[in-house]
C-alpha positions in Angstrom: -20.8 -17.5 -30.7 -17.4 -18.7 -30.3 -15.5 -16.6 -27.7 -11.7 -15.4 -27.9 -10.2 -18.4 -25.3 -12.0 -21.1 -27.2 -10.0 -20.5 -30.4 -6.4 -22.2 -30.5 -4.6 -19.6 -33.1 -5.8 -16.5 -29.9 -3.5 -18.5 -27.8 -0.8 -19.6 -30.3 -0.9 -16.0 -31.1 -0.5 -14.8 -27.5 2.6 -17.3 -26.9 4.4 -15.7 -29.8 3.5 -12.0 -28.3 4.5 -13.5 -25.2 7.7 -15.3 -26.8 8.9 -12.0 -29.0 8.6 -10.0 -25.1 11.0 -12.5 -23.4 13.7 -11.9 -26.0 13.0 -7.9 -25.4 13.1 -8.4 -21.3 15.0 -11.2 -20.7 14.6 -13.0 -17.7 13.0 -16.6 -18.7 9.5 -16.0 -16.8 7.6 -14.8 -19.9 8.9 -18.4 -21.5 7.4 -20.1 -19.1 4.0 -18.3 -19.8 4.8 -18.4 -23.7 5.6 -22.3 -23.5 2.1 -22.6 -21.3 -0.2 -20.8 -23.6 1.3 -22.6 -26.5 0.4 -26.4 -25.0 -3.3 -24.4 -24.0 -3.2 -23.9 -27.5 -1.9 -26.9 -28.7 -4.7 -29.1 -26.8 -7.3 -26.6 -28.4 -6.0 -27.7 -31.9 -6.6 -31.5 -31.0 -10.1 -30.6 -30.2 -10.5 -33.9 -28.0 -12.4 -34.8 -24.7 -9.9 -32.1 -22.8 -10.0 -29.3 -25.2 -14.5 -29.3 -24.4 -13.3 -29.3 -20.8 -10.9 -26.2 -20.6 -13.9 -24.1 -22.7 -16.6 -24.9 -20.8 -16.0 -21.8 -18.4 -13.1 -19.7 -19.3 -11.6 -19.7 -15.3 -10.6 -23.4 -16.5 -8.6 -22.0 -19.7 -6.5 -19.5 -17.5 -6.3 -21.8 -14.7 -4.3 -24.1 -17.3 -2.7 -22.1 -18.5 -1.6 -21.0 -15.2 -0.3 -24.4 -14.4 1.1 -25.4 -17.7 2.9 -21.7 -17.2 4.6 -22.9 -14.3 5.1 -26.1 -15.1 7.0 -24.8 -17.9 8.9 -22.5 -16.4 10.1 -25.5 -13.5 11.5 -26.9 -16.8 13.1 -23.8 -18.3 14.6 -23.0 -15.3 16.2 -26.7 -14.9 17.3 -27.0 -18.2 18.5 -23.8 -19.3 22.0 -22.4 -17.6 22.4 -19.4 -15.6 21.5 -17.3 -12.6 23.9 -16.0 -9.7 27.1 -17.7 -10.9 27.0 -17.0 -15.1 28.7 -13.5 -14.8 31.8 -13.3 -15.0 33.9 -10.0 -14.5 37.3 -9.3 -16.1 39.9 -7.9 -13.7 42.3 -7.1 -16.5 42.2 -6.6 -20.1 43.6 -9.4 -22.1 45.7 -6.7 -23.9 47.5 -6.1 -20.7 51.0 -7.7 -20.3 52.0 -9.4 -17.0 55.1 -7.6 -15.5 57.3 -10.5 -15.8 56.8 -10.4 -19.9 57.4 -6.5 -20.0 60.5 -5.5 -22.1 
């Protein structure tokens, strides 16, 4: 019987759920858990040596997951701009004249 965690589409399917949420609650956390259920599913789909490791018990699957998750997020976070100084307030309006150019 094969279970749900040993099947690589179950968790290229959850990292699209997971994708589709981030771009609803923005925040780049669920990205890192979408990018690391997509390389859990990606090493499922090559079927080698490691994929018959991370099904033998399914704490292995989440536990890379886990780390591939964070991993992935280290990166997001690096590479990707933002955080306490991207916002940037407006004083004025640009459709407000300076006093000096008022006729």
């Amino acid at each position: 019987m094969i279970l749900l965690w040993e099947l690589w589409w179950a968790w290229g399917v959850l990292a699209a759920l997971l994708a589709l949420l981030e771009l609803v609650l923005p925040g780049k956390i669920l990205l890192g858990f979408s990018l690391g259920a997509a390389a859990v599913a990606a090493v499922l789909w090559l079927d080698g040596g490691l994929a018959a490791r991370l099904t033998a018990q399914p704490a292995f699957t989440v536990l890379a997951w886990a780390g591939l998750s964070v991993v992935a997020w280290l990166l997001v976070k690096w590479l990707v701009p933002g955080g306490a100084g991207s916002v940037r307030r407006w004083d004025r309006d640009i459709n407000d004249l300076d006093d000096d150019r008022r006729a």
